[in-house]
C-alpha positions as CSV (number, residue, x, y, z in Angstrom):
1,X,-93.8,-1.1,-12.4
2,X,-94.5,2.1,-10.0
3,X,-93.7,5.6,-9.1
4,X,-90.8,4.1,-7.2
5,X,-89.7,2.4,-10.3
6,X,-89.8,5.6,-12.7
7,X,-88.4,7.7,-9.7
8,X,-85.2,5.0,-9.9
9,X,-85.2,4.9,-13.4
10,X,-85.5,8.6,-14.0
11,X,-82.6,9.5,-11.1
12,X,-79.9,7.4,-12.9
13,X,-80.1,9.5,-16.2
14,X,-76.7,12.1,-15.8
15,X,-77.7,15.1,-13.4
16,X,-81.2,14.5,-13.2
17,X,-82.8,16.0,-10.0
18,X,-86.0,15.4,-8.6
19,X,-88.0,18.6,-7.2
20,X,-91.6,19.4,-6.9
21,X,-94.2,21.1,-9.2
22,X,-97.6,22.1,-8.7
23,X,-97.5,19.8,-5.7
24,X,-96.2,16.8,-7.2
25,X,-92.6,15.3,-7.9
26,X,-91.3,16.3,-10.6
27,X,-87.7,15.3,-12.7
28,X,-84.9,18.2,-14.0
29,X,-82.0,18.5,-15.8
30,X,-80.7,21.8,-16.2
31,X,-84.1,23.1,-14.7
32,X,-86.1,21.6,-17.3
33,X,-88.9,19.6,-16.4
34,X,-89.0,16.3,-18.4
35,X,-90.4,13.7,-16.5
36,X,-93.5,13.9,-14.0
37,X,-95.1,11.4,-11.0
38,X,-99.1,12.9,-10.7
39,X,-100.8,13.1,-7.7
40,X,-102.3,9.7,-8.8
41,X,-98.9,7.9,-8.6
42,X,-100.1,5.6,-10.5
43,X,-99.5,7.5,-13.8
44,X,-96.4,10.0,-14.3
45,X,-96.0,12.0,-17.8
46,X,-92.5,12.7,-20.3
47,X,-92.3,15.0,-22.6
48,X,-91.3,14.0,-26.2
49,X,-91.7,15.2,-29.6
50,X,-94.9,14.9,-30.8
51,X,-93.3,12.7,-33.7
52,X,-91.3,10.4,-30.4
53,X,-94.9,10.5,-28.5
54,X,-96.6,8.9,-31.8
55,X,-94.3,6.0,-32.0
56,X,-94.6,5.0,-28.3
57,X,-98.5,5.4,-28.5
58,X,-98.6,3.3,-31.9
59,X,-96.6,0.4,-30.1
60,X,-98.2,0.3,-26.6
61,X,-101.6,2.2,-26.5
62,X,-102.2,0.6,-23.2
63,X,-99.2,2.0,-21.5
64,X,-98.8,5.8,-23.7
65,X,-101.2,8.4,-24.2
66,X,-101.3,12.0,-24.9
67,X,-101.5,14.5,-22.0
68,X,-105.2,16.5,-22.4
69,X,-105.0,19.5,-24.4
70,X,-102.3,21.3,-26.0
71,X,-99.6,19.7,-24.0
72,X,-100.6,16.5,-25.6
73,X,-100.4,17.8,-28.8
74,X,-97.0,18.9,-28.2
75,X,-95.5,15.4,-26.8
76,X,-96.5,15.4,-22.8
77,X,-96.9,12.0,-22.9
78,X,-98.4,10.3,-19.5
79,X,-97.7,6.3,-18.8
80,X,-99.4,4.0,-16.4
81,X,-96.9,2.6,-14.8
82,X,-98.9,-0.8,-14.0
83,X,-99.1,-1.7,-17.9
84,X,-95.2,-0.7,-18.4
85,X,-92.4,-2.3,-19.4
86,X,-88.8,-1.3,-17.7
87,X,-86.5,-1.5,-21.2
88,X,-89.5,0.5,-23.4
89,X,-89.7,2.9,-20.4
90,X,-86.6,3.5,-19.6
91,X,-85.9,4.4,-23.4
92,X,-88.8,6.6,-23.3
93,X,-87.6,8.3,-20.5
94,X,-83.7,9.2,-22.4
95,X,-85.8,10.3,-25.0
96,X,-87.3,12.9,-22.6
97,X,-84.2,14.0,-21.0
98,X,-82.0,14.0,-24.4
99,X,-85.2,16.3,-25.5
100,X,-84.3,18.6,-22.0
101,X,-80.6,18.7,-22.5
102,X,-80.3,19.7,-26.1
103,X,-82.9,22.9,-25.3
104,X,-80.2,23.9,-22.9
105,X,-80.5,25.6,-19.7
106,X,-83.5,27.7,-19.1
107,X,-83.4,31.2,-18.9
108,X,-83.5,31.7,-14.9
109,X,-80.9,29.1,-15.1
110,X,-78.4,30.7,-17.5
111,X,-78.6,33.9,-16.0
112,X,-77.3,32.8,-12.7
C-alpha cells in the first residue's frame, strides 16, 4: 500500500475531509483529526483506543506501533503503509473515525 492508498481508503468513510496539520495531510470528520499521512509519506498515524491500538499491534507488529510519547499511550497508532494490508487497514481506519464521530463535534465546531 501507500499514502495514496490510505488517502482513498480514508476519503470513502461518510464525511471524512482531508485538510492539513502541522504541515501535513491530515483526515476529519466533524473537525476531529483521526487519521494522519507524515511528512515521511511512507508512514501515516489513527487514533484508537489504547485497548483498539493493542490488538492491532499484537496481530501485526510489523505494520502497528505506538506513536512516541503520550500520544502513544493514548492510542495514536502510526502504520507503514508498505507492510499493510487493505482489509486489516481499512478496519483500523473505521475504528478511528467511529472513535471521531461518537466524541461529537468539537467545540469550535459546535459553536458555529
Amino acid at each position: 500500500m501507500t499514502h495514496h492508498d490510505f488517502r482513498r481508503i480514508v476519503l470513502a468513510l461518510s464525511d471524512a475531509v482531508e485538510g492539513s496539520h502541522m504541515g501535513h495531510p491530515d483526515f476529519r470528520v466533524q473537525n476531529r483529526i483521526f487519521a494522519t499521512i507524515h511528512h515521511d509519506p511512507r508512514h501515516g498515524s489513527l487514533t484508537l483506543t489504547p485497548e483498539q491500538q493493542q490488538r492491532f499491534l499484537r496481530a501485526d507488529p510489523q505494520t502497528y506501533a505506538p506513536e512516541s510519547g503520550a500520544w502513544g499511550r493514548a492510542g495514536s497508532t502510526r502504520v507503514m503503509f508498505e507492510s499493510a494490508d487493505e482489509e486489516t487497514l481499512g478496519e483500523a481506519l473505521t475504528l478511528a473515525w467511529q472513535n471521531a464521530v461518537a466524541k461529537g463535534p468539537t467545540k469550535s465546531k459546535a459553536r458555529r
